[in-house]
C-alpha positions as CSV (number, residue, x, y, z in Angstrom):
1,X,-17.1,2.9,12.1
2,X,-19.4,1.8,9.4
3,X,-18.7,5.2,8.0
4,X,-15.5,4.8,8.0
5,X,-14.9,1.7,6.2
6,X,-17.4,3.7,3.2
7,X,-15.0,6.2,3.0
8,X,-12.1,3.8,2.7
9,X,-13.9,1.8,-0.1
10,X,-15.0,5.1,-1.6
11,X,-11.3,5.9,-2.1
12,X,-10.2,2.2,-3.2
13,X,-13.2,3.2,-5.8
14,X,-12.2,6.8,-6.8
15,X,-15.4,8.4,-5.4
16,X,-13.6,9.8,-2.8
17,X,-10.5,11.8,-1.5
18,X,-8.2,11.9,1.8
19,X,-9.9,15.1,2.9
20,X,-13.0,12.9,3.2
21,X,-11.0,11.6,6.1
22,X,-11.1,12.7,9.8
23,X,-7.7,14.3,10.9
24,X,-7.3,12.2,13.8
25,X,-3.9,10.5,14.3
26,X,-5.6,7.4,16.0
27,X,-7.0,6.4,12.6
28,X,-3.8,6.6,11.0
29,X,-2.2,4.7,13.2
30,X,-5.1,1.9,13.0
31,X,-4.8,1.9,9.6
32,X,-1.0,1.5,9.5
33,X,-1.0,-0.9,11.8
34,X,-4.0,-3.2,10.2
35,X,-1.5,-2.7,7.0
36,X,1.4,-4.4,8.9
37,X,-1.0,-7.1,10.1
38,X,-2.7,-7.3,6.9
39,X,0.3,-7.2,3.9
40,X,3.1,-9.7,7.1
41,X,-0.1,-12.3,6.2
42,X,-0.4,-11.8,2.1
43,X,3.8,-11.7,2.3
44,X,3.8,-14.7,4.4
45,X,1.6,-16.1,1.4
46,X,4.5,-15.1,-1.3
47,X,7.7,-15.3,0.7
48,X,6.9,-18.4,3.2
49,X,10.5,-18.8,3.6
50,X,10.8,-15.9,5.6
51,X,9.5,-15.8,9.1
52,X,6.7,-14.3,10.6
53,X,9.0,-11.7,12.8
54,X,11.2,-11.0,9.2
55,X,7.8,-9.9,7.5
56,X,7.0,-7.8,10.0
57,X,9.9,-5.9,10.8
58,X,10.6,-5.9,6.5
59,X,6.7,-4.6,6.0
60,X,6.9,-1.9,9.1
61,X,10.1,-0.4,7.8
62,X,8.6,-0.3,4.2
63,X,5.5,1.7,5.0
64,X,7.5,3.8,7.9
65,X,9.6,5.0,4.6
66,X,7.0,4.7,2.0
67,X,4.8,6.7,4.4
68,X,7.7,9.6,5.4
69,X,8.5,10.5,1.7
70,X,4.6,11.2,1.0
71,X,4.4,13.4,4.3
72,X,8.1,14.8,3.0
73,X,6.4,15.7,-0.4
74,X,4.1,17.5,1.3
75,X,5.9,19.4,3.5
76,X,7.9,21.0,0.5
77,X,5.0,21.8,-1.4
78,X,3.5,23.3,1.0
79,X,0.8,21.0,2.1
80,X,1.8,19.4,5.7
81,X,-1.1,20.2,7.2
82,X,-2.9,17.7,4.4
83,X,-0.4,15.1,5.7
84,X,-2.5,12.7,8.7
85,X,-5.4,12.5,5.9
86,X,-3.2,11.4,2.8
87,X,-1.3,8.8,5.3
88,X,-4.7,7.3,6.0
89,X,-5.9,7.6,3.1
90,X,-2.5,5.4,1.3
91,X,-2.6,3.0,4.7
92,X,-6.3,2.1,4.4
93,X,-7.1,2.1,0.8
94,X,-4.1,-0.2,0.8
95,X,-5.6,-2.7,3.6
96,X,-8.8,-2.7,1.3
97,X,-7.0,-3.0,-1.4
98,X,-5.5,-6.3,0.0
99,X,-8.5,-7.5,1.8
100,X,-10.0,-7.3,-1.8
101,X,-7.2,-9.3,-3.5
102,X,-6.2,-11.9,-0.5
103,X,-9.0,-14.8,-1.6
104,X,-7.4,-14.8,-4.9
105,X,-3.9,-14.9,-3.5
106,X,-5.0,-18.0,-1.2
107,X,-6.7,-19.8,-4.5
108,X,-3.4,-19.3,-6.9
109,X,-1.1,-20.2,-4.0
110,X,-3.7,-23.8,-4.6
111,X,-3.7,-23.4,-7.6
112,X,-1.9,-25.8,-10.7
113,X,-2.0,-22.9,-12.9
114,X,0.0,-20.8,-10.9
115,X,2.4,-18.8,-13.0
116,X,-0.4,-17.6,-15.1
117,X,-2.9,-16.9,-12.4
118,X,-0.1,-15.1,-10.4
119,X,0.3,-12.2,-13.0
120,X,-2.8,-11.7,-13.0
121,X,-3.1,-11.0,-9.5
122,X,-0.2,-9.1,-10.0
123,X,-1.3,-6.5,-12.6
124,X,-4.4,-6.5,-11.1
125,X,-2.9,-5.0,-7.5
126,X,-0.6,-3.0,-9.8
127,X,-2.8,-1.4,-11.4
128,X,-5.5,-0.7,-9.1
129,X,-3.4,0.8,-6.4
130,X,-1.3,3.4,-9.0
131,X,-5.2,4.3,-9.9
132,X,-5.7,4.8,-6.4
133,X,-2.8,6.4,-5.0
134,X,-3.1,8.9,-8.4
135,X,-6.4,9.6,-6.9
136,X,-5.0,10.4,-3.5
137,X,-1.9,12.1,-4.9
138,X,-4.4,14.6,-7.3
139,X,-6.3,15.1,-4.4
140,X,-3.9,16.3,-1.4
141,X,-1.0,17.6,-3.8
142,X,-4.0,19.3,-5.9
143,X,-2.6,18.5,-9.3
144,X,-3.7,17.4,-12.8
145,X,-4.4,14.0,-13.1
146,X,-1.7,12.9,-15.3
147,X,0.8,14.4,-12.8
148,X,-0.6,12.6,-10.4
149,X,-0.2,9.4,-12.2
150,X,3.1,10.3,-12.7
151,X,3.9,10.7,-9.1
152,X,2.4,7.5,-8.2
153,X,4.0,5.6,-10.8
154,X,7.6,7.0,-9.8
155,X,5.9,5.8,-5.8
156,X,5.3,2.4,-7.0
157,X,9.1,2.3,-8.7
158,X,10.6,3.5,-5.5
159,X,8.4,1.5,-3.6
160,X,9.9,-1.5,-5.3
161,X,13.6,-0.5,-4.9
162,X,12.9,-0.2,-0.9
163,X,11.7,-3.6,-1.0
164,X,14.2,-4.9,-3.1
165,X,16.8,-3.5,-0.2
166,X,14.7,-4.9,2.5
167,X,13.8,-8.4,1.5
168,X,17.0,-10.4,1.9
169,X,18.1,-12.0,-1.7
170,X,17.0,-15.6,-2.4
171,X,20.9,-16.9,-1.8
172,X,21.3,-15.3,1.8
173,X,18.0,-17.1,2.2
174,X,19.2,-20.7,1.6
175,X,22.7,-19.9,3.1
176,X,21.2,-19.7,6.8
């Protein structure tokens, strides 16, 4: 287990790949699942007028889709069999990723300075997971690094259109 969580961290530092990964479906399905658990408690942090169900079904549905057009990707270039160790890989370097950042969330959700302390946090999960998921994308699609920071950029785009059709707008909000 202890190794495991190395690994994990090893990717969230770019010192190591998916195929450093076991192929074991259990593990992705761990690490999906601690993501749901994990990002439902950070969203419940941003979005507290949603309820705890909401997140979860809204966060579930975003990785199910997130996590399908990766395994998709890799099925047409002709790299499926890559696909249970780059799904881990994107699952847990996320939950590490937002294990890492969560104390700051709680602090600026306290904070006075908010607004200010809130980009921050938010460039700084920006940009650490594009580094990481270029990481993961040069390593299982075996590609140049820039065109893996291409992919992960157009991921992170297309990541935010999905949420922006799952999280209901503000107005519906304060209509029910």
């Amino acid at each position: 287990m202890l190794h495991l969580i190395k690994v994990f961290w090893d990717i969230c530092r770019l010192r190591a790949g998916p195929q450093d990964l076991p192929k074991e479906q259990y593990l992705l399905v761990a690490t999906i699942l601690a993501g749901i658990i994990v990002d439902s408690f950070a969203s419940s942090i941003l979005m507290p007028n949603l309820s705890g169900l909401e997140l979860v079904k809204i966060i579930t549905v975003y990785n199910i889709i997130l996590l399908t057009v990766v395994y998709l990707l890799l099925r047409v270039v002709g790299y499926p069999f890559r696909g249970i160790q780059t799904l881990t890989a994107f699952a847990g370097a996320g939950v590490f990723i937002a294990l890492v950042l969560l104390p700051g969330l709680l602090i600026i959700n306290s904070a006075e300075e908010q607004a200010r302390s809130f980009v921050f946090y938010i460039l700084a999960d920006t940009f650490w997971r594009i580094a990481v998921n270029s990481h993961i994308f040069r390593h299982a699609f075996s590609i140049s690094l820039l065109l893996a920071m291409i992919l992960s950029v157009s991921y992170f785009i297309f990541g935010l259109f999905v949420a922006d059709l799952l999280i209901p707008a503000q107005n519906e909000l304060s209509s029910q």
